[in-house]
Each structure stands twice: as structure tokens, then as C-alpha cells.
N, C-alpha and C positions, 0 to 999 in steps of 0.2 A: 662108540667112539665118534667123536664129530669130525664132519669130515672139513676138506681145506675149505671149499667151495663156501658153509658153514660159518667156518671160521672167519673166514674174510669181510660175511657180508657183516657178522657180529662188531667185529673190527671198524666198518665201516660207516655202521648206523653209529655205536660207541664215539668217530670223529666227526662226523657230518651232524647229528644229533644236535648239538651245542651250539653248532653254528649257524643252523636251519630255524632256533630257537632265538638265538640272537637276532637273527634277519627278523623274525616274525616280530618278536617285544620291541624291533624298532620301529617297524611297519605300524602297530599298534597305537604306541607312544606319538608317532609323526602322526597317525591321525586322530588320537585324542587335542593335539596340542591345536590343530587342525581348526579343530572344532571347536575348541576353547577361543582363540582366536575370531571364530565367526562368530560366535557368542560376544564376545567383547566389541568387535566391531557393532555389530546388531545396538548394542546398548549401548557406544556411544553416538549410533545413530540418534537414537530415542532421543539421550539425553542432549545432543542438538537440536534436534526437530523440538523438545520442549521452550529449548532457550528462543530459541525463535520466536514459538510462538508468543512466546512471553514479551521479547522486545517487542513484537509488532502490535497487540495490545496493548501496551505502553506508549506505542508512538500514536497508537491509533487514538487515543483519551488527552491528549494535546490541546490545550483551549489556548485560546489566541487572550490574555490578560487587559490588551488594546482595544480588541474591540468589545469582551467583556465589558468593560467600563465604558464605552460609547453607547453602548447599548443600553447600560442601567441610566445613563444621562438622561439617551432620549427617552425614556420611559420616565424618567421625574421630571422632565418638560413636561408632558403633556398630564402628568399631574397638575402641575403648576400655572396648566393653563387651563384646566377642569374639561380636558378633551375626555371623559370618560370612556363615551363608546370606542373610541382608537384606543383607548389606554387595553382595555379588556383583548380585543385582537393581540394587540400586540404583544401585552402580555404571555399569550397563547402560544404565540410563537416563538417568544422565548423559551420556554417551559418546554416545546417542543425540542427544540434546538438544544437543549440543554438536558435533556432525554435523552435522544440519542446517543450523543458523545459518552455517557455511561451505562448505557442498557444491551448496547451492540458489542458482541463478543465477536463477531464474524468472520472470519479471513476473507469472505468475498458473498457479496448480496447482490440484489436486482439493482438495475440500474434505475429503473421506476421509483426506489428508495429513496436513493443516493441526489434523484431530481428533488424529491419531495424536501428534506432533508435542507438542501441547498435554495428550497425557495423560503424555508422560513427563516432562513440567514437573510435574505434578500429583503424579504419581509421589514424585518427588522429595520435595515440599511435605507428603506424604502422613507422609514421616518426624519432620518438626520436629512436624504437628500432634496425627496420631495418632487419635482416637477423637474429640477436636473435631471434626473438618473432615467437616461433609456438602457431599456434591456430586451436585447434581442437573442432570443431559442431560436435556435435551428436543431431540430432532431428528426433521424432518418426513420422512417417508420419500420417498426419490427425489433429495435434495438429497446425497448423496455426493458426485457427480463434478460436480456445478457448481461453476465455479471463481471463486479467492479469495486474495486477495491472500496473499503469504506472511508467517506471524505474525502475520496482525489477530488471531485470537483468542487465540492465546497471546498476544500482548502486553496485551490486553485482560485476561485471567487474573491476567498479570503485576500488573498494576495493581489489580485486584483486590486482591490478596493486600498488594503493598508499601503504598497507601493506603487499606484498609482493612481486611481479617483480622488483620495483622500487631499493629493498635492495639487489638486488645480482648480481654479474659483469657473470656468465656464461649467458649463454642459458634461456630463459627466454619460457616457456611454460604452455599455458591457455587450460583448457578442461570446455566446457560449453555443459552440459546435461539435455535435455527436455524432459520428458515420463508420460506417464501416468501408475500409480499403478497399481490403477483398474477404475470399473467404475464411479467412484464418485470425482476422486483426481488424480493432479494434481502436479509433483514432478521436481523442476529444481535443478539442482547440479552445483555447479564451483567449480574447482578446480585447486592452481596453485603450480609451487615448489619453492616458496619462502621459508621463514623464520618458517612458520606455527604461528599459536596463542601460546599465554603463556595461561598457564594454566588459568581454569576458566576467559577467555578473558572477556567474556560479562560482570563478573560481576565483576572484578576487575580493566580492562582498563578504560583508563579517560574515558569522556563525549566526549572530543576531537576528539579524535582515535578513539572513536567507533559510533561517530554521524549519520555516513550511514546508518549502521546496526539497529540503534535504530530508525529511521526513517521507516525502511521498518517492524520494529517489530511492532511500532503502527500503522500503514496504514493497516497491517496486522491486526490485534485488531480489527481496527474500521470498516472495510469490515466484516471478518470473524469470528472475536470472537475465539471462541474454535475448530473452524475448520480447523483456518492455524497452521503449527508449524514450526520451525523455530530455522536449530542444526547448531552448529560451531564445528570442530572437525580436528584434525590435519589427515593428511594421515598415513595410515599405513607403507609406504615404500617411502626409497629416503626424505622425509621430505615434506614441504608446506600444504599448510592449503584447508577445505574443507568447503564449507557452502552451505545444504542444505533446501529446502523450499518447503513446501507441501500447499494446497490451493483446496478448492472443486470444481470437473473441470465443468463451465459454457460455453455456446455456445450465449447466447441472455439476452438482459440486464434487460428482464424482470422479 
């Protein structure tokens, strides 16, 4: 005969059972959905981090159409003037310069590169100018192989030259400035004596005119976030415009 004691606990487990079952398959269920959840997150991460990457190689394979065609110009001047041995250089550094902008997959390379890269733009521009065009480096030593976005400073250059050397018949003069702050950052400056910026350029210039700039501002964004900054600013003296860019200074792309 079972006794009360027996009874009760039968009884017991019989109402408690069900509900201690319950607790559990929801405890279960909460951490499957849990983990479903981090899983979905996880893969929309992915599938941003692709999109990304994807825009910023897109932005990063941008040729400038303007000076494309100045540059095929001056290359069939100097056909037409049987300058052959300049023709061959130059040539060279087109082909260079035109390599690049499709062979580099990079999110971020040496800055040794990115110089090399930007003198054969130079190169080039060296033909239409000629005995105008000074150009003054200033680089901090040690700063070769820290790295840097691909094309800030050529496209920086770029700009230079298309909004501002391009519009004035004197003497045409580039200063491009590499240094580090401090120990964490990373500061390039160019600066030319053109026309300088109109007032609040970035936010008033078309889409057109300021397409470079807007380029290197999101490439900047989507590397650094709130790390890069990124100022337009007329000079103080003599006139021409100044566009500065800070960036946190990296050696390894891990």
C-alpha cells in the first residue's frame, strides 16, 4: 500500500513535471532563436563588409575623362613634332599610370606606391606644362611604407591641376606635403596657386566639380570612419587652394 508521503511526491512531480518542461523548451527555443539571430547578424555583417568592398573598388578605378584626353593630346603633339625620344618616356608613363588604376585591388598599400604612382601622373602633366610647373615634395622620412589609401594623393594632385593650375596662364606651382602629427596619424597636404575654392566648396560645388573629393571623402568613411578628416581651405597668402587629410598611421594590414 503506498503510503501518503508516496503519494504526494507522485502527485507532485505529476504537476510540477509539465511545467518544469515547459520552463525548459522555452529556455531552449530562447536560445536557439538566440543564436539564429547571431547567425543572421554575422551574415549581414559579411554581406556589408562585401558591399563595401565592392563600392570602394569601384570608386577606387575612377579615371578622370579630362585629363585622359589631355594627356592623349599631349602625346600626339609630340608625335607631330617627331619628339620621339620624349614620346617613348611618356608614353611609359602613361601605360604606367594606366596600370595601376586597374591592377590594384587594395584597400590600402605603401605609401612608396602611391608616390610612385603620382609621379607618373606628374610625369605626364610635366609635358602640357613645361618649364611653368614647379613642384615641391616635402616627405618626412620613415613614412614610405605606412599605408594609404589608393590614389588619395594622386587624386588630390588630380585636382590640383583640373581646379586649379589648369585656370591660370603665369607660373604654375604644386607643394605636396607628407608628415606625421603624432604617433597615431597621419597628415598629407597639397597645395597649389590657382584660383583657390569658392566659398563652402564642398557643399555648394556640383557633383561634377567635386566628384574627386567626394570619392576620396567616402573611401575615407568606409576605411576609417571617424578617424580620417578631411579640410578644403583657401591659402592665406598669394591665393590657391589647400586640401588637407589626416588618416591613422598603419605599417601592416593586419
Amino acid at each position: 500500500m503506498i503510503s501518503y508521503e508516496s503519494f504526494f511526491i507522485v502527485i507532485l512531480i505529476s504537476i510540477l513535471g509539465p511545467v518544469v518542461g515547459f520552463f525548459i523548451l522555452i529556455f531552449y527555443t530562447s536560445n536557439e532563436r538566440q543564436v539564429y539571430f547571431l547567425e543572421m547578424e554575422n551574415r549581414q555583417a559579411l554581406l556589408e563588409k562585401e558591399l563595401e568592398v565592392s563600392r570602394y573598388l569601384q570608386l577606387n578605378q575612377q579615371i578622370q575623362p579630362h585629363f585622359l584626353f589631355n594627356a592623349l593630346n599631349s602625346l600626339l603633339g609630340l608625335v607631330r613634332l617627331k619628339q620621339y625620344d620624349r614620346l617613348s618616356g611618356a608614353f611609359e608613363h602613361m601605360v604606367m599610370y594606366l596600370r595601376s588604376k586597374y591592377t590594384n585591388k587594395e584597400a590600402l598599400y605603401p605609401m612608396e606606391k602611391e608616390i610612385s604612382y603620382t609621379n607618373n601622373y606628374l610625369e605626364i602633366q610635366k609635358l602640357r606644362f613645361g618649364h611653368r610647373l614647379q613642384i615641391d615634395w616635402e616627405i618626412e622620412k620613415g613614412l614610405n611604407q605606412t599605408l594609404v589609401i589608393p590614389y588619395l594623393l594622386q587624386t588630390l594632385v588630380e585636382n590640383a591641376f583640373k581646379h586649379g593650375l589648369e585656370m591660370i596662364e603665369e607660373d604654375a606651382a604644386l607643394s605636396i606635403k607628407i608628415s606625421q602629427l603624432d604617433s597615431q596619424t597621419i597628415q598629407l597636404t597639397v597645395e597649389d596657386n590657382g584660383p583657390g575654392f569658392k566659398e563652402d566648396y564642398m557643399e555648394l560645388a556640383s557633383e561634377e566639380n567635386k566628384i574627386g573629393l567626394l570619392n576620396l571623402q567616402r573611401r575615407l568613411f568606409l576605411l576609417f570612419q571617424q578617424e580620417a578628416t578631411f579640410t578644403t581651405k583657401n591659402r592665406s597668402h598669394n591665393g590657391g587652394a589647400v586640401v588637407e587629410v589626416t588618416w591613422p598611421l598603419r605599417t601592416d594590414l593586419t
